[in-house]
OpenMM code with the backbone's topology and positions (N, CA, C; nanometers):
from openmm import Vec3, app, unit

residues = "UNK UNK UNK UNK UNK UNK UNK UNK UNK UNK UNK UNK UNK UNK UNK UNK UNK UNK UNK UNK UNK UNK UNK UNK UNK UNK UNK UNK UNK UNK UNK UNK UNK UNK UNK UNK UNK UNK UNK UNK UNK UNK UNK UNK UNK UNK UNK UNK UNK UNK UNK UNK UNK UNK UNK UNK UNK UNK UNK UNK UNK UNK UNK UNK UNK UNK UNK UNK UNK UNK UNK UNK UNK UNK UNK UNK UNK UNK UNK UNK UNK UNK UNK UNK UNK UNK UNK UNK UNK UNK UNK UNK UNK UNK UNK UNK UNK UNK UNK UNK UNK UNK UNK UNK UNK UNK UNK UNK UNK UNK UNK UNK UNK UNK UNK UNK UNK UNK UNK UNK UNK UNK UNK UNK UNK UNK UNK UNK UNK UNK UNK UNK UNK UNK UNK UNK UNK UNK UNK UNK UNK UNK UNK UNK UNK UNK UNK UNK UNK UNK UNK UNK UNK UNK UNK UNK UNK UNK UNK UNK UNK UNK UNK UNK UNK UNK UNK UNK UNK UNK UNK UNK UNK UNK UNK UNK UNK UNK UNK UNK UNK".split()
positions = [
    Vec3(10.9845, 10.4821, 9.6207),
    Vec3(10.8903, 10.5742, 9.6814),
    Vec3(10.9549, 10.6372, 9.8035),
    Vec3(10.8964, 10.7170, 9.8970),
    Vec3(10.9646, 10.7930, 10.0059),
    Vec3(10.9710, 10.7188, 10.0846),
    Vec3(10.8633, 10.5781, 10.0971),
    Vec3(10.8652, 10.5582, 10.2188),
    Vec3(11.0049, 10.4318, 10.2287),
    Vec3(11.0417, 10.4143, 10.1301),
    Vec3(11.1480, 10.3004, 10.1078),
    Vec3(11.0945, 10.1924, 10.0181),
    Vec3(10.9798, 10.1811, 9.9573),
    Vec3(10.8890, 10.0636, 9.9440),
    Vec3(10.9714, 10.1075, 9.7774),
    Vec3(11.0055, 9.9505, 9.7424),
    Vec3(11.0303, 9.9755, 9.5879),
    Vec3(10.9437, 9.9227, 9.4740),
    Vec3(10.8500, 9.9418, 9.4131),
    Vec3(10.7166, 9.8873, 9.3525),
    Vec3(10.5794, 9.8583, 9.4517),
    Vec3(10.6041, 9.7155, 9.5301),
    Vec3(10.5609, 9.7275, 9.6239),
    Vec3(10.5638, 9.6487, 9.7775),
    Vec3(10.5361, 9.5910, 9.8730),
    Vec3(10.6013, 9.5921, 9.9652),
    Vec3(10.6355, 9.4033, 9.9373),
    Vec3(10.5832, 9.3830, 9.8577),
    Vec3(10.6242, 9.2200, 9.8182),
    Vec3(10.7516, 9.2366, 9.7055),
    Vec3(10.7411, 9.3215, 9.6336),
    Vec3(10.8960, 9.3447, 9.5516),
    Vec3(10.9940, 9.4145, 9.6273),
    Vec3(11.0057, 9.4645, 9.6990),
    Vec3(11.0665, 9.4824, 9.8074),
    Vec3(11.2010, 9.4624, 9.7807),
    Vec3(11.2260, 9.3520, 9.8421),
    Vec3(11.2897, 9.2091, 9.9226),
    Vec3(11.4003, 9.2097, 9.7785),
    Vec3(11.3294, 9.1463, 9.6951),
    Vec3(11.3755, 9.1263, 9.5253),
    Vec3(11.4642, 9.2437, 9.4856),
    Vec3(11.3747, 9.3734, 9.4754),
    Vec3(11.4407, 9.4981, 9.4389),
    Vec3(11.5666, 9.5275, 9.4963),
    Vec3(11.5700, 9.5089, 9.6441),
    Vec3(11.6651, 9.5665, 9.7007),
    Vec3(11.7956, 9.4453, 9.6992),
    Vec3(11.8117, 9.2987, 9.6486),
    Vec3(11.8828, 9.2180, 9.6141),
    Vec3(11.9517, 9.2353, 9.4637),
    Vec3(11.8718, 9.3149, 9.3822),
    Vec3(11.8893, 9.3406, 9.2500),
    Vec3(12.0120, 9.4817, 9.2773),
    Vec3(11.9522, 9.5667, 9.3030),
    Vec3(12.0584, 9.7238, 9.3484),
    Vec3(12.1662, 9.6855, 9.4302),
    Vec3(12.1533, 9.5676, 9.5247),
    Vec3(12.2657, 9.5774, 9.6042),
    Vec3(12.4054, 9.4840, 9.5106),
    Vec3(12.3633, 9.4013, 9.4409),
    Vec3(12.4282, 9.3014, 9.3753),
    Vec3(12.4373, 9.4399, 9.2098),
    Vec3(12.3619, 9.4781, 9.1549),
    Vec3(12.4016, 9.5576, 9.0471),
    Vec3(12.4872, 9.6776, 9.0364),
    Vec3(12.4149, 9.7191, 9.1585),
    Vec3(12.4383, 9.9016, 9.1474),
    Vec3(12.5711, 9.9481, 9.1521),
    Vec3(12.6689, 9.8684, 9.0773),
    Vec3(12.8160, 9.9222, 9.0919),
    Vec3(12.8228, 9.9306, 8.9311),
    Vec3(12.7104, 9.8500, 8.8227),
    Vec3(12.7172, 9.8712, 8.7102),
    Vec3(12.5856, 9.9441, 8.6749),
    Vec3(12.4976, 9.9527, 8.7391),
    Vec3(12.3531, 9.9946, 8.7027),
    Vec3(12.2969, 10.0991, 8.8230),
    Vec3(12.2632, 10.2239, 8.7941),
    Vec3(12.2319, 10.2353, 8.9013),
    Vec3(12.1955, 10.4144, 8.8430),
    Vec3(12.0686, 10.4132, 8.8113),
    Vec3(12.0003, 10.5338, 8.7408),
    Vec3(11.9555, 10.6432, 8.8323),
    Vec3(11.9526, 10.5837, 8.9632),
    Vec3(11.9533, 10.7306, 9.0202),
    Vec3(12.0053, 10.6433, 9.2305),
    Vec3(11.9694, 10.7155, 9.3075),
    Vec3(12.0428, 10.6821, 9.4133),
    Vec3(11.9404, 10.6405, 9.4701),
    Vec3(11.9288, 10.5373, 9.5824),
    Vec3(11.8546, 10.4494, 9.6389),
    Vec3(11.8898, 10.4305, 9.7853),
    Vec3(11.8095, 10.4364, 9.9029),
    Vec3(11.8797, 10.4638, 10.0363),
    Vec3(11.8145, 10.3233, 10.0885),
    Vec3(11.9157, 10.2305, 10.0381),
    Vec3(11.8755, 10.0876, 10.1485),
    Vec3(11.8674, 10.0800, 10.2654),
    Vec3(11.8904, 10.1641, 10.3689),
    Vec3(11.8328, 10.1729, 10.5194),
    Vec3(11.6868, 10.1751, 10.4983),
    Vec3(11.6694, 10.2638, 10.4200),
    Vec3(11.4725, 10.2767, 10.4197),
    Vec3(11.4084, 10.1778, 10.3689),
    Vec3(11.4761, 10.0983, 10.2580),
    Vec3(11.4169, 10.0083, 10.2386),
    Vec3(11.4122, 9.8774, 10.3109),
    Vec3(11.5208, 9.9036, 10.3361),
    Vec3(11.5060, 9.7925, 10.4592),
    Vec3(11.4343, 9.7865, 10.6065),
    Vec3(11.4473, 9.8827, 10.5998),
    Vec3(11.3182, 9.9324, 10.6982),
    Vec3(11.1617, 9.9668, 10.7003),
    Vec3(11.1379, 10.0163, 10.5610),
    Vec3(10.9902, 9.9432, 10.4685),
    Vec3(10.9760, 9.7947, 10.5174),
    Vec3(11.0325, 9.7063, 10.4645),
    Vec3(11.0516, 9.5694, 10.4959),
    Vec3(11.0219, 9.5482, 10.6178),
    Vec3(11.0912, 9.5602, 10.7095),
    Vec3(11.0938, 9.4801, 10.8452),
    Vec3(10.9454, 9.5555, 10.9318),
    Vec3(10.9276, 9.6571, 10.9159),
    Vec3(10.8153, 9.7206, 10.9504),
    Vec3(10.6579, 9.6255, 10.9104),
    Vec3(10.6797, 9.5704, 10.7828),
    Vec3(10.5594, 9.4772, 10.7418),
    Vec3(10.5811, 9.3336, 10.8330),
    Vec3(10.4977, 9.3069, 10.8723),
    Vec3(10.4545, 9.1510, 10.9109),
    Vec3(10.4197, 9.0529, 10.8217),
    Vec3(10.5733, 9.0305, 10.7157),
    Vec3(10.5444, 8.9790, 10.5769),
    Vec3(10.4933, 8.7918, 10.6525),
    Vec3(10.3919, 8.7265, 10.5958),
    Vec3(10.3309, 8.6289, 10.6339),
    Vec3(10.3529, 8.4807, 10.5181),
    Vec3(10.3628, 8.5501, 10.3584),
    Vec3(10.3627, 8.4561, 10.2772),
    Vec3(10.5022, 8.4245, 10.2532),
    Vec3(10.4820, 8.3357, 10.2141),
    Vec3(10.6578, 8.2245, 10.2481),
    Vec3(10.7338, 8.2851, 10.0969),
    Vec3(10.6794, 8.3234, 9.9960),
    Vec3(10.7197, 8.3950, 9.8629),
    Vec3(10.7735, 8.5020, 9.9452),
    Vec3(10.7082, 8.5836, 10.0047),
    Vec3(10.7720, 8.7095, 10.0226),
    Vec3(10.8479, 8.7308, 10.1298),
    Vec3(10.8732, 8.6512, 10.2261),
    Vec3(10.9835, 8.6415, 10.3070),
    Vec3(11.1341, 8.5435, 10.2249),
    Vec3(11.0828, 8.4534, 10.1152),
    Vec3(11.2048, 8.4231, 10.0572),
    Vec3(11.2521, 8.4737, 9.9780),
    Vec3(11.2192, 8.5713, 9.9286),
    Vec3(11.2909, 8.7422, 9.8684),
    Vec3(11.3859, 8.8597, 9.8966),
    Vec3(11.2744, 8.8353, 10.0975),
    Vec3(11.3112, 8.9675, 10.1221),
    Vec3(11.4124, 8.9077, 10.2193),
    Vec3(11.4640, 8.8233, 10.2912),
    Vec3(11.5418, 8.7450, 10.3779),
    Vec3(11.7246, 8.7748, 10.3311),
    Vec3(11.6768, 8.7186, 10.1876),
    Vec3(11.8540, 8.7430, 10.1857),
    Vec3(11.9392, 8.8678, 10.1588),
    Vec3(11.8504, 8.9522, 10.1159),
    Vec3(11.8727, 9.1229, 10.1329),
    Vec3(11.8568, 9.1705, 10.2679),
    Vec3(11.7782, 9.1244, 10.3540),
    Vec3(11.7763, 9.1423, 10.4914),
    Vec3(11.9467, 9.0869, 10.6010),
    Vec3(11.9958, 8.9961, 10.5361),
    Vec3(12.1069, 8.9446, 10.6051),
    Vec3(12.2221, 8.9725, 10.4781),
    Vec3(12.1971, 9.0692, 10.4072),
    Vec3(12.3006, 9.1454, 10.3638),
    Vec3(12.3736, 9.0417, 10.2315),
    Vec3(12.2510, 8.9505, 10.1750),
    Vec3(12.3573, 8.8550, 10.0796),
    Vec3(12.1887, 8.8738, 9.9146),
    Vec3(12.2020, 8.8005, 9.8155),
    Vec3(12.1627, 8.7929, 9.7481),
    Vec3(12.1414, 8.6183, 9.6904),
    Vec3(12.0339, 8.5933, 9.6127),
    Vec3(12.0567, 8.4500, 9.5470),
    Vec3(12.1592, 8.4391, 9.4927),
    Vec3(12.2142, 8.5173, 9.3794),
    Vec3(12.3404, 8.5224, 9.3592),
    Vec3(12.4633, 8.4435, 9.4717),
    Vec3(12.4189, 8.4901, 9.5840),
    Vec3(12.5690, 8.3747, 9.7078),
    Vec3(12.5477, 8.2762, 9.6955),
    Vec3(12.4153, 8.2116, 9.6932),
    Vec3(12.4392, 8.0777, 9.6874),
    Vec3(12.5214, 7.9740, 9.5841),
    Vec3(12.5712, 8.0689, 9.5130),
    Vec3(12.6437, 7.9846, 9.3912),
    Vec3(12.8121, 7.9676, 9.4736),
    Vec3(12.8015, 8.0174, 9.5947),
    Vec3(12.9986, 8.0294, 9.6179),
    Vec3(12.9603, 7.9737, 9.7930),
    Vec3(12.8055, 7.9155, 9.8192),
    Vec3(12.7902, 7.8861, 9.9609),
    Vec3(12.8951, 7.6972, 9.9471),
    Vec3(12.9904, 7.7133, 10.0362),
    Vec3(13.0351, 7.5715, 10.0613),
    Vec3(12.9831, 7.4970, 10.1519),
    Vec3(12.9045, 7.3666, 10.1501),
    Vec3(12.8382, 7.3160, 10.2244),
    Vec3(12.9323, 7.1693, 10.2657),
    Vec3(13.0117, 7.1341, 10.1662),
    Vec3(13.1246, 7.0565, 10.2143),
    Vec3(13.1510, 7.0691, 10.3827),
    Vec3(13.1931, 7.1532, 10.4178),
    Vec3(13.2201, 7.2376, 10.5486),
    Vec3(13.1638, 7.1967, 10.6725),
    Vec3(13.0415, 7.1747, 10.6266),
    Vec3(12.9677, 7.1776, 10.7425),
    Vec3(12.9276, 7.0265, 10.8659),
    Vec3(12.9613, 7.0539, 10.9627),
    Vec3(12.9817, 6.9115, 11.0314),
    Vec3(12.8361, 6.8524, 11.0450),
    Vec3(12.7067, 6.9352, 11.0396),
    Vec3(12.5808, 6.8946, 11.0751),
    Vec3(12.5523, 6.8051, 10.9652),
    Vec3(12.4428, 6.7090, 10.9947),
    Vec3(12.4271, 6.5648, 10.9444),
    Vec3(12.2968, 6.5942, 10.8763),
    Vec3(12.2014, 6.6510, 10.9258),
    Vec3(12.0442, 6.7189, 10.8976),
    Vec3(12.0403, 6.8773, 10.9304),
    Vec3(11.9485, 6.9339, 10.8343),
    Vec3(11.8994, 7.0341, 10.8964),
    Vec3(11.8061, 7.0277, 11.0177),
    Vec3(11.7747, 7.1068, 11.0898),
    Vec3(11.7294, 7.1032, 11.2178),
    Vec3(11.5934, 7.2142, 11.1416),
    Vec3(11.4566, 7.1714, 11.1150),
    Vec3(11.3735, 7.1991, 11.1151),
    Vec3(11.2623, 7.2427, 11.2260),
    Vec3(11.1927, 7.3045, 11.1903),
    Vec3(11.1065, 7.3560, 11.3202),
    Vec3(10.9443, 7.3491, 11.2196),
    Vec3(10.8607, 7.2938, 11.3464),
    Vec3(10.7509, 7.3162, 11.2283),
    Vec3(10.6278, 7.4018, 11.2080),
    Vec3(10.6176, 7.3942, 11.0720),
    Vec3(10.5216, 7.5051, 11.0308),
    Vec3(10.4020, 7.5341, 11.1334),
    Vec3(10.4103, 7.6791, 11.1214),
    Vec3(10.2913, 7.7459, 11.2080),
    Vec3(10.2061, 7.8060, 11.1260),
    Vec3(10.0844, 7.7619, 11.1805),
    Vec3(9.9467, 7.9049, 11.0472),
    Vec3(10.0097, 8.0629, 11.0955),
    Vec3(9.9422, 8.1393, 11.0001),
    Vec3(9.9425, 8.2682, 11.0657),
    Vec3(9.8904, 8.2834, 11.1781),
    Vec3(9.9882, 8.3868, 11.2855),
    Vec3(9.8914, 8.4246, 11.3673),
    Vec3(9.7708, 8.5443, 11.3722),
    Vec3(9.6819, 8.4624, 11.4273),
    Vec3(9.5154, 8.5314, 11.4337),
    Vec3(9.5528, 8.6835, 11.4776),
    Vec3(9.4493, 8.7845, 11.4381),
    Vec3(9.4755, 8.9158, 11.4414),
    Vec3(9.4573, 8.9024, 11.6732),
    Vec3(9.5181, 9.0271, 11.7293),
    Vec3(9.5170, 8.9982, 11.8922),
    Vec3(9.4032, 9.0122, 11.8932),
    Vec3(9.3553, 8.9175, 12.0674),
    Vec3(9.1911, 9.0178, 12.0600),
    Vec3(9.2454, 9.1765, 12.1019),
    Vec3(9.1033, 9.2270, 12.0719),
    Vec3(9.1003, 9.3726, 12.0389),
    Vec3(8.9712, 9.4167, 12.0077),
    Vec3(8.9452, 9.5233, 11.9693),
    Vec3(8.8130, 9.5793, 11.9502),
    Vec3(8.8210, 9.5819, 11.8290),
    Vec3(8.6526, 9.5166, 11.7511),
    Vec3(8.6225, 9.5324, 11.6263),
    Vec3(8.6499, 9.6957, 11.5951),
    Vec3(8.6759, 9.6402, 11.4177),
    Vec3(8.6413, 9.7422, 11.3768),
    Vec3(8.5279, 9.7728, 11.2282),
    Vec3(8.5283, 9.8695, 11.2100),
    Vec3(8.3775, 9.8422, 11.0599),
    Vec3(8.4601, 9.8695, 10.9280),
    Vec3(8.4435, 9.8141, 10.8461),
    Vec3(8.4849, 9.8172, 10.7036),
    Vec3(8.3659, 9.8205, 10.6347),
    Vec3(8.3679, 9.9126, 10.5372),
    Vec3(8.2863, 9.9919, 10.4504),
    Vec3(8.3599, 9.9487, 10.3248),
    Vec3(8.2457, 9.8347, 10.2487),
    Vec3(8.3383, 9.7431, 10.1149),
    Vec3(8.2468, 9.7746, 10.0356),
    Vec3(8.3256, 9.8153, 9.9126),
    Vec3(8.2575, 9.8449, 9.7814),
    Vec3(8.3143, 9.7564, 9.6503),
    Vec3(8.2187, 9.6723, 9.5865),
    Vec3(8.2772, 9.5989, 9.4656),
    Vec3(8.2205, 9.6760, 9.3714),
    Vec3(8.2840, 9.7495, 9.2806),
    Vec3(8.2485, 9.8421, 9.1235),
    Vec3(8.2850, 9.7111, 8.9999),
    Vec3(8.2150, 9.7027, 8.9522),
    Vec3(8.2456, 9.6808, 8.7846),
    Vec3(8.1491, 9.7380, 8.6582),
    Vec3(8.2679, 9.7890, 8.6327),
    Vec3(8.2240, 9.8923, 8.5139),
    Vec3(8.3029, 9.8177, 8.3742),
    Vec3(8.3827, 9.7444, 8.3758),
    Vec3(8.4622, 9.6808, 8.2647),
    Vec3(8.3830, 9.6135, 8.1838),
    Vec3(8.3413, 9.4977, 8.2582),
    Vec3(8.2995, 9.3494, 8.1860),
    Vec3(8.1755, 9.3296, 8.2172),
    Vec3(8.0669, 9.2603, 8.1269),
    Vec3(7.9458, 9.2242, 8.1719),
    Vec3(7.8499, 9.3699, 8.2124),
    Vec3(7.7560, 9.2832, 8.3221),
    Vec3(7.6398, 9.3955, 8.3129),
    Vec3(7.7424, 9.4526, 8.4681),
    Vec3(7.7884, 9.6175, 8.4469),
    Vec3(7.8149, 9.6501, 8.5595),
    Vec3(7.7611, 9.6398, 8.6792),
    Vec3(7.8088, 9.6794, 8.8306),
    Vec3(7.6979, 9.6869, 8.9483),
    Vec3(7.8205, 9.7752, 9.0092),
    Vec3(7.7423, 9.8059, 9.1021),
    Vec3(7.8282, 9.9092, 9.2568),
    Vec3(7.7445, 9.8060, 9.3613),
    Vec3(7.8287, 9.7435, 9.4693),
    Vec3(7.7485, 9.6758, 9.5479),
    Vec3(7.8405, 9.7259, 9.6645),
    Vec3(7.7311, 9.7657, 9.7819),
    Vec3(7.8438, 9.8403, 9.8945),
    Vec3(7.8443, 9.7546, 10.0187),
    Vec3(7.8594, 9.6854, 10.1104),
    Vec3(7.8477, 9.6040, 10.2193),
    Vec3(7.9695, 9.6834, 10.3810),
    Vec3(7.8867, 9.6757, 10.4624),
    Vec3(7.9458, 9.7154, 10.5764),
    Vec3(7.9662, 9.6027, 10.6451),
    Vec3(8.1105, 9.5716, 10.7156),
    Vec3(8.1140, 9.4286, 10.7824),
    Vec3(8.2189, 9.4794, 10.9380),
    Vec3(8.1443, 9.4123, 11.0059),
    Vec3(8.2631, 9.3935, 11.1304),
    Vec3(8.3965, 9.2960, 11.1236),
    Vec3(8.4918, 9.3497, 11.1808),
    Vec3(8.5821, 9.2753, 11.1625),
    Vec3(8.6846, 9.2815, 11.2823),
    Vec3(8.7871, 9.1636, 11.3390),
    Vec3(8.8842, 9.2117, 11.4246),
    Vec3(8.9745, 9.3321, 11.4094),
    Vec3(9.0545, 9.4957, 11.4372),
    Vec3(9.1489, 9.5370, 11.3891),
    Vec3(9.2506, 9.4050, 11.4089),
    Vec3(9.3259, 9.4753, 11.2923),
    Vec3(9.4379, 9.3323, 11.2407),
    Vec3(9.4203, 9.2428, 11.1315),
    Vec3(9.2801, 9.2523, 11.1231),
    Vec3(9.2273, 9.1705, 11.0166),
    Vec3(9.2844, 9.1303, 10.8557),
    Vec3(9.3377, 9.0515, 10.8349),
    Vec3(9.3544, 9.0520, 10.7044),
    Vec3(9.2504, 9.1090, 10.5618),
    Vec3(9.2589, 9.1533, 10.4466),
    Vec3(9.1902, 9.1386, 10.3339),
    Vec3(9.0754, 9.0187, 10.3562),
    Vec3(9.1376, 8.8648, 10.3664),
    Vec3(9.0599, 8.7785, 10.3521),
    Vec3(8.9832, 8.7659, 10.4402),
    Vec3(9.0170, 8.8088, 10.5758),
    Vec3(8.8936, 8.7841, 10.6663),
    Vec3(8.7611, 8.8884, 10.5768),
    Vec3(8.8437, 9.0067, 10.5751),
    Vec3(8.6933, 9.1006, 10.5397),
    Vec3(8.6016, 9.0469, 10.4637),
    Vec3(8.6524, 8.9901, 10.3218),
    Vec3(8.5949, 8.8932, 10.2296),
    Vec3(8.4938, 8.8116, 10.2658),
    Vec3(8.5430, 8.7050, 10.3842),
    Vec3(8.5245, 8.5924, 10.4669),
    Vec3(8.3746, 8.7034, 10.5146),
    Vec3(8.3492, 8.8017, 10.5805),
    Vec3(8.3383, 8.8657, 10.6403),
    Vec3(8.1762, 8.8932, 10.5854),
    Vec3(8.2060, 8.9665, 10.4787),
    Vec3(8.1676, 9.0224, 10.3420),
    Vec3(8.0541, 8.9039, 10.3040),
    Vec3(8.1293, 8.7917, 10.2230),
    Vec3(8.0318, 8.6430, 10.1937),
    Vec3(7.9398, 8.6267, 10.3171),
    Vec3(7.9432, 8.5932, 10.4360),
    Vec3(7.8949, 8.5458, 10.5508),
    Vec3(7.7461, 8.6202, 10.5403),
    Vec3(7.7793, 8.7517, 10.5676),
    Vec3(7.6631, 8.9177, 10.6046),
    Vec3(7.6065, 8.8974, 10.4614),
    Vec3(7.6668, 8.8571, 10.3484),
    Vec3(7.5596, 8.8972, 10.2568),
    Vec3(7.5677, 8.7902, 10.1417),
    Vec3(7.5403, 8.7001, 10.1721),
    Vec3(7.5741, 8.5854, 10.0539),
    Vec3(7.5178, 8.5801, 9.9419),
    Vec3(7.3971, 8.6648, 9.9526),
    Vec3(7.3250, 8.6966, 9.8601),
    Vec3(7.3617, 8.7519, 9.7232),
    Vec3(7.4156, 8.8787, 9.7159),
    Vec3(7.4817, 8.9936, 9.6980),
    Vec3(7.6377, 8.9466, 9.6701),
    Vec3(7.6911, 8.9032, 9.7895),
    Vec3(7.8526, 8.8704, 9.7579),
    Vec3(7.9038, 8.7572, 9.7628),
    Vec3(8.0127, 8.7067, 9.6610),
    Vec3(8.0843, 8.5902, 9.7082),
    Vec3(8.2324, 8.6331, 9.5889),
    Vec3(8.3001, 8.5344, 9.6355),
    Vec3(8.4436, 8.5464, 9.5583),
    Vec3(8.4780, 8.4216, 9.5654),
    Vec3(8.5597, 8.3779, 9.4994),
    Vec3(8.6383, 8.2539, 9.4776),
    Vec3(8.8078, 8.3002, 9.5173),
    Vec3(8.9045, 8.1884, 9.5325),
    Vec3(9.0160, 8.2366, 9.5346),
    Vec3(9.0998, 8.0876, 9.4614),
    Vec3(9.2093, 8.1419, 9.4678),
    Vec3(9.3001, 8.0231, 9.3915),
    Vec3(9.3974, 7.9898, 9.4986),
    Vec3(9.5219, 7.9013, 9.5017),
    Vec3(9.6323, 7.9549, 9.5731),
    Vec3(9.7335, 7.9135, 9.4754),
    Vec3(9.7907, 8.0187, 9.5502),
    Vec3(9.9389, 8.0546, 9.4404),
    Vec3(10.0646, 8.0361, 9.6022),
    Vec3(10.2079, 8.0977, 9.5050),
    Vec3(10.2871, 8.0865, 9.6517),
    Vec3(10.3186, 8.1932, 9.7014),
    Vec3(10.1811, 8.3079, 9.6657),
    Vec3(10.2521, 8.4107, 9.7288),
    Vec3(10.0984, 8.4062, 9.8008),
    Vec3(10.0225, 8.3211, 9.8205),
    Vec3(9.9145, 8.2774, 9.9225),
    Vec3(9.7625, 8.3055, 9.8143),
    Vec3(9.6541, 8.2946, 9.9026),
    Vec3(9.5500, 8.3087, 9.8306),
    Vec3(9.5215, 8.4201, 9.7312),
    Vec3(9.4858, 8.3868, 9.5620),
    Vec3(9.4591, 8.4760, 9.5187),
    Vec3(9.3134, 8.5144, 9.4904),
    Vec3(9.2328, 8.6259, 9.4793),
    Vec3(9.0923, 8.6455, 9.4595),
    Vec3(9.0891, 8.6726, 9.2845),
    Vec3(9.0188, 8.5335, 9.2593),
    Vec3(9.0343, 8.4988, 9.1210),
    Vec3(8.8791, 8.5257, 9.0348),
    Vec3(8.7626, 8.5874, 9.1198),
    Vec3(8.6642, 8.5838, 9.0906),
    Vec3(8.5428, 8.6596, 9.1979),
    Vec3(8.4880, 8.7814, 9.1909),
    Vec3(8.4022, 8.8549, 9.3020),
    Vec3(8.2502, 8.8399, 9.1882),
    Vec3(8.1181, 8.8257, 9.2752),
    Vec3(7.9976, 8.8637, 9.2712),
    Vec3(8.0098, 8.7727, 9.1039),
    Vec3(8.0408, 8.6468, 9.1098),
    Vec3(8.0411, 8.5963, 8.9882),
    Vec3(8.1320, 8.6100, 8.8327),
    Vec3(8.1867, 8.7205, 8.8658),
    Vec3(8.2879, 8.7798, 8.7606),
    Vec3(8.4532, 8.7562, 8.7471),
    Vec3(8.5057, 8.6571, 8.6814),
    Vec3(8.6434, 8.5997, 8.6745),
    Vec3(8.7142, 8.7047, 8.6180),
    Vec3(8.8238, 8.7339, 8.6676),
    Vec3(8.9722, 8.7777, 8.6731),
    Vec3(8.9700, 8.6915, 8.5358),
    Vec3(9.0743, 8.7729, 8.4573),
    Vec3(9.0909, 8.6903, 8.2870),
    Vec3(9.2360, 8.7406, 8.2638),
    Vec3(9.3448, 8.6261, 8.2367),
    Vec3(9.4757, 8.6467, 8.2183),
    Vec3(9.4613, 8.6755, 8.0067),
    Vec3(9.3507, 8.5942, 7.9926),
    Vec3(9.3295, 8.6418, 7.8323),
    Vec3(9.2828, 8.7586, 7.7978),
    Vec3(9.2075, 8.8294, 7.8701),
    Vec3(9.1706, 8.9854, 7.8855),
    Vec3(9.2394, 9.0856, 7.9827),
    Vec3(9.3395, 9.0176, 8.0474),
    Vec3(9.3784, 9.1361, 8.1287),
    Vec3(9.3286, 9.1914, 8.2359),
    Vec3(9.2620, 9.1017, 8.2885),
    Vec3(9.1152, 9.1641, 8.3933),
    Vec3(9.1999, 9.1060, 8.4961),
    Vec3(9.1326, 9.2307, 8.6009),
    Vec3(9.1857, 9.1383, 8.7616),
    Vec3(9.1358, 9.1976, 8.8611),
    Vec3(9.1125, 9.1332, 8.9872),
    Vec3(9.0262, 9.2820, 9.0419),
    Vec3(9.1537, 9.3470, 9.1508),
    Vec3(9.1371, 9.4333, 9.1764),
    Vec3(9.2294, 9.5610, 9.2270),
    Vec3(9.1475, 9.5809, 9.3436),
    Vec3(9.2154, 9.6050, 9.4792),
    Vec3(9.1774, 9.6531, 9.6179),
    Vec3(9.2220, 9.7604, 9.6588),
    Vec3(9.1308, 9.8851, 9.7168),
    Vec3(9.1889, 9.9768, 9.7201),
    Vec3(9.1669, 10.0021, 9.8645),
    Vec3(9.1855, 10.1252, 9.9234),
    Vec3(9.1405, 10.2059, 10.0346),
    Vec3(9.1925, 10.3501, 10.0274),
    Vec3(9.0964, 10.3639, 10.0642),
    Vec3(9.0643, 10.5387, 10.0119),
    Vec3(9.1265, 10.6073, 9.9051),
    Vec3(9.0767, 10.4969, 9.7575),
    Vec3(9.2299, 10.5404, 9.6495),
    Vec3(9.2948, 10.4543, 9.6292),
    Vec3(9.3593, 10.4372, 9.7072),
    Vec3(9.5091, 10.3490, 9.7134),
    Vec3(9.5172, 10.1968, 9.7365),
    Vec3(9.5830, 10.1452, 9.6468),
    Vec3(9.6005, 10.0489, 9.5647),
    Vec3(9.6747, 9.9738, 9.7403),
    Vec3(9.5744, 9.8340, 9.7919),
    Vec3(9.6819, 9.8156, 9.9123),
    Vec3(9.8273, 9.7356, 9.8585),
    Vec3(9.8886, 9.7993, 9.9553),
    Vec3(10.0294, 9.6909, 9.9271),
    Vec3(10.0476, 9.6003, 9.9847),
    Vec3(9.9252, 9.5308, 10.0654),
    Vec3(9.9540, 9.3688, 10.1005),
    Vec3(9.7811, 9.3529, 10.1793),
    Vec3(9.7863, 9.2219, 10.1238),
    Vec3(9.6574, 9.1546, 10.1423),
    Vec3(9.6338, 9.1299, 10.2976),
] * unit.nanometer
topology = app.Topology()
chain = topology.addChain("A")
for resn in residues:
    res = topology.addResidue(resn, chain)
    for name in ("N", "CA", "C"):
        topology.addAtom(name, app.Element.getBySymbol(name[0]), res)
């Protein structure tokens, strides 16, 4: 895409390890890895999947190195770990309003259900959700799973996501399909 993003900002990382390691045998049209690498670093990638993608294209190597990394070499006895931190919370800041619409027209008896929620700017997807359930429990709820590219929304207003049907639900804003939760 223009903006550097290659599929989307979680294939990224992957894509640009694939072109840099191929593109001396493969390479169907021209690709400007500054931008993509700069797509990248611009996101505040959070899930541990998508920083272990986009990391070794970021320091200029591929999975591919690890097959020629010599660890013989090395005088350290342990790795030197640091430990895990949650995400950090969006800053304080001034709310802002999100205007959420769940459509299903696919499966079952359709609905349009629209909910307005406050939220921190910064907010993740899931807070809004979080957000969303709370203001109207009535009306809304979702389920989620976890996977390792973090929580997935496996189920809205009672209606399951189906890997046997192909169903899944899709988040948009204004149109557009987001490129990170």
């Amino acid at each position: 895409e223009e903006n550097g993003v290659i599929g989307n900002i979680y294939s990224t990382g992957l894509a640009m390890q694939v072109l840099a390691t191929a593109s001396k045998f493969y390479a169907p049209q021209e690709w400007d890895c500054a931008q993509a690498f700069s797509a990248v670093l611009s996101h505040n990638l959070q899930q541990p999947m998508a920083i272990a993608q986009a990391l070794p294209a970021l320091v200029g190597m591929s999975y591919l190195d690890a097959a020629s990394l010599d660890c013989s070499a090395s005088t350290a006895t342990s790795p030197q770990l640091s430990p895990s931190h949650p995400a950090p919370l969006p800053p304080p800041g001034p709310n802002i309003t999100v205007h959420y619409s769940i459509i299903n027209k696919l499966k079952g008896q359709p609905f349009n259900i629209s909910i307005t929620v406050h939220v921190r700017a910064g907010s993740t997807l899931l807070a809004v959700l979080q957000a969303a359930e709370e203001a109207e429990p009535d009306i809304f709820s979702f389920k989620t799973k976890p996977t390792s590219w973090g929580p997935m929304v496996v189920s809205i207003h009672g209606l399951d996501a189906s890997e046997a049907d192909r169903t899944y639900w899709q988040f948009l804003s204004s149109g557009n399909a987001l490129q990170e939760g």
